[in-house]
C-alpha positions in Angstrom: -87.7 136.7 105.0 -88.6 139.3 107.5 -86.8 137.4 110.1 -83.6 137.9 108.2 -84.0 141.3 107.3 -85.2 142.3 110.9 -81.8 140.4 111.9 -79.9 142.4 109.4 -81.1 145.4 110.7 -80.3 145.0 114.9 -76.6 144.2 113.7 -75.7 147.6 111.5 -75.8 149.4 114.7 -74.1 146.9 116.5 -71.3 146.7 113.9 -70.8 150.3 114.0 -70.4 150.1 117.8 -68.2 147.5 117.4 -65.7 149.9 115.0 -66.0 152.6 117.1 -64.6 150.6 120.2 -62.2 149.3 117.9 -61.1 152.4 116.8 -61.0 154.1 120.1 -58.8 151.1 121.7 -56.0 151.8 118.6 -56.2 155.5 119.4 -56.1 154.6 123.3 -52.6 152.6 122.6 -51.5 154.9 120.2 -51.6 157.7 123.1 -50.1 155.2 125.4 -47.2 154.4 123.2 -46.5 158.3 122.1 -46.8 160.0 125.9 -44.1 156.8 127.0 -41.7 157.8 123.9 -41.6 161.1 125.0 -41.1 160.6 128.4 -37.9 158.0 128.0 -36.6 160.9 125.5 -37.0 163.6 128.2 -35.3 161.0 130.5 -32.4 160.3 128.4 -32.3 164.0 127.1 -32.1 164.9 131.0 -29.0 162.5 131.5 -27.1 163.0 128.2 -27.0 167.2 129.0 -25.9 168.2 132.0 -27.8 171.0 134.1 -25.0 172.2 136.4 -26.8 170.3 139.3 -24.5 168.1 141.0 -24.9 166.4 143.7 -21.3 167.4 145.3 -23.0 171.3 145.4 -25.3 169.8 148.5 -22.3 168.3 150.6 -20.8 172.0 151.2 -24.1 172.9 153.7 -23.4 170.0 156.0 -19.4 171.4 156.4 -20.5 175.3 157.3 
């Protein structure tokens, strides 16, 4: 009997490491997944709306 419950008591803390790794790892791809949304939207923001910055504009310095 004191077996068991001496048992029972090393795995609470184990068990609550365990949900704090789990935890942290769905926070970790959930940071992943958001920063890589946001950079593709920047990227296709960036292409869809031009910025007056063509590359023709840096031919004319090579013909002075």
């Amino acid at each position: 009997m004191i077996r068991t419950l001496a048992v029972v008591l090393m795995m609470l803390p184990l068990s609550s490491c365990l949900a704090g790794a789990v935890i942290g790892a769905a926070v970790d791809v959930t940071g992943a997944v958001v920063g890589t949304t946001v950079k593709t939207t920047g990227a296709v923001i960036g292409a869809a709306i031009p910025d007056g910055d063509d590359e023709d504009d840096d031919d004319d310095r090579f013909r002075k």
